[in-house]
C-alpha positions in Angstrom: 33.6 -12.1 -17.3 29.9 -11.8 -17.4 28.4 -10.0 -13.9 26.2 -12.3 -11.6 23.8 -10.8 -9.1 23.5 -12.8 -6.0 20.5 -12.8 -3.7 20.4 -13.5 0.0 18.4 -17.2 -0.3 21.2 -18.3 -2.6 24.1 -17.1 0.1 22.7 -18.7 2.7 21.5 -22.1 1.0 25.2 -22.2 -0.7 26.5 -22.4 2.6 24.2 -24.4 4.1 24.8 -27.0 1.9 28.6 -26.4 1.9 28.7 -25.4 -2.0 31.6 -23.4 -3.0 30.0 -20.7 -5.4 32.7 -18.3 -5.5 34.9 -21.2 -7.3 32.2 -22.3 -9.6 30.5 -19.1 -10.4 34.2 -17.8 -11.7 34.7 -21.6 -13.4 31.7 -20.5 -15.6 33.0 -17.1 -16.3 31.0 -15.1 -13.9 31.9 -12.0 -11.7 30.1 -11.6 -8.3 27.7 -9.0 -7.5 26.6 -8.8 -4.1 24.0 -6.1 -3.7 23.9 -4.0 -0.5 20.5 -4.9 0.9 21.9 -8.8 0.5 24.6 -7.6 2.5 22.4 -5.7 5.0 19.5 -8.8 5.4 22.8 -10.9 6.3 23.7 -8.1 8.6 20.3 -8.7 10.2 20.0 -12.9 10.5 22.7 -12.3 12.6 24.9 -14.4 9.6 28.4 -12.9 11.0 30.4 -16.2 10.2 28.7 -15.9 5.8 29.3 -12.1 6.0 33.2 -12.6 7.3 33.5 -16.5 4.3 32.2 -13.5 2.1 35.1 -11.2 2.8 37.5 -13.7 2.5 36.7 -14.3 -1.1 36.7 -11.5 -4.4 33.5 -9.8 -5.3 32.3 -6.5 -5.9 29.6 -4.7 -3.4 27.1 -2.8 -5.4 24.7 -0.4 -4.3 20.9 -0.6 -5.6 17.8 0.9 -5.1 14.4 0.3 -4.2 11.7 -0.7 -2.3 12.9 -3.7 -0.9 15.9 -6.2 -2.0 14.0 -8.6 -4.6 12.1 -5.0 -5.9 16.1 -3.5 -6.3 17.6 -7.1 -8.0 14.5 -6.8 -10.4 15.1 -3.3 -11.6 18.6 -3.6 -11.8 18.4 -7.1 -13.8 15.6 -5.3 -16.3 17.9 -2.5 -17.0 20.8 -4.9 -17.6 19.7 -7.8 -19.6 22.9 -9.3 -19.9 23.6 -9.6 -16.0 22.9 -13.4 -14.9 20.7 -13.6 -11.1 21.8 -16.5 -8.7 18.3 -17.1 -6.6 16.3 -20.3 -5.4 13.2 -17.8 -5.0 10.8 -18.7 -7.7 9.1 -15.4 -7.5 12.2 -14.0 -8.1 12.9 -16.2 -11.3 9.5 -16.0 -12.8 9.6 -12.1 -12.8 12.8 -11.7 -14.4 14.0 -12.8 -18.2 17.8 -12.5 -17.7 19.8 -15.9 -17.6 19.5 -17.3 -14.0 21.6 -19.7 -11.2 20.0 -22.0 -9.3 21.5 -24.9 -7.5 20.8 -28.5 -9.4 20.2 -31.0 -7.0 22.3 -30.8 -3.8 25.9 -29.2 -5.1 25.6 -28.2 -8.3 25.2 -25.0 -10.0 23.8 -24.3 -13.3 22.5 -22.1 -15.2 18.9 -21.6 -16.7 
């Protein structure tokens, strides 16, 4: 299984839009990453009812570093060029040359 970073836009819109992306992100082979400072800006929305759907499901904390949480995700993705990144921010995507998910229309995932 290939590694997927998520960030915290892609979370929360997920949910929002009541998409499932534990089950498809594993349908397409991928193993959740969910950085700390993802974790943490949760932590600070006040998103208790996302941060206890994550813990019901299988992933893998990781702990990064930098500045702030799109600086760490970019670091981390340029030293590991074969980790995917699930984000909506186009920032984000523009800055980084790894494989990326974003969400197709209103429920589907793909990858770009």
């Amino acid at each position: 299984m290939k590694p997927v970073l998520l960030d915290t836009n892609f979370i929360l819109t997920c949910i929002k839009q009541k998409i499932d992306f534990f089950e498809d992100l594993e349908f397409l082979g991928l193993e959740v990453l969910i950085p700390d400072g993802v974790i943490d800006e949760l932590k600070k929305l006040k998103q208790t009812s996302i941060l206890k759907s994550l813990e019901k499901n299988n992933f893998n904390k990781i702990i990064l570093t930098g500045k702030n949480v799109d600086n760490s995700i970019i670091n981390y993705a340029k030293k590991n060029p074969e980790i995917f990144v699930a984000t909506l921010d186009r920032e984000l995507q523009k800055k980084l040359k790894n494989k990326k998910i974003i969400i197709r229309g209103k429920k589907k995932l793909e990858i770009i």
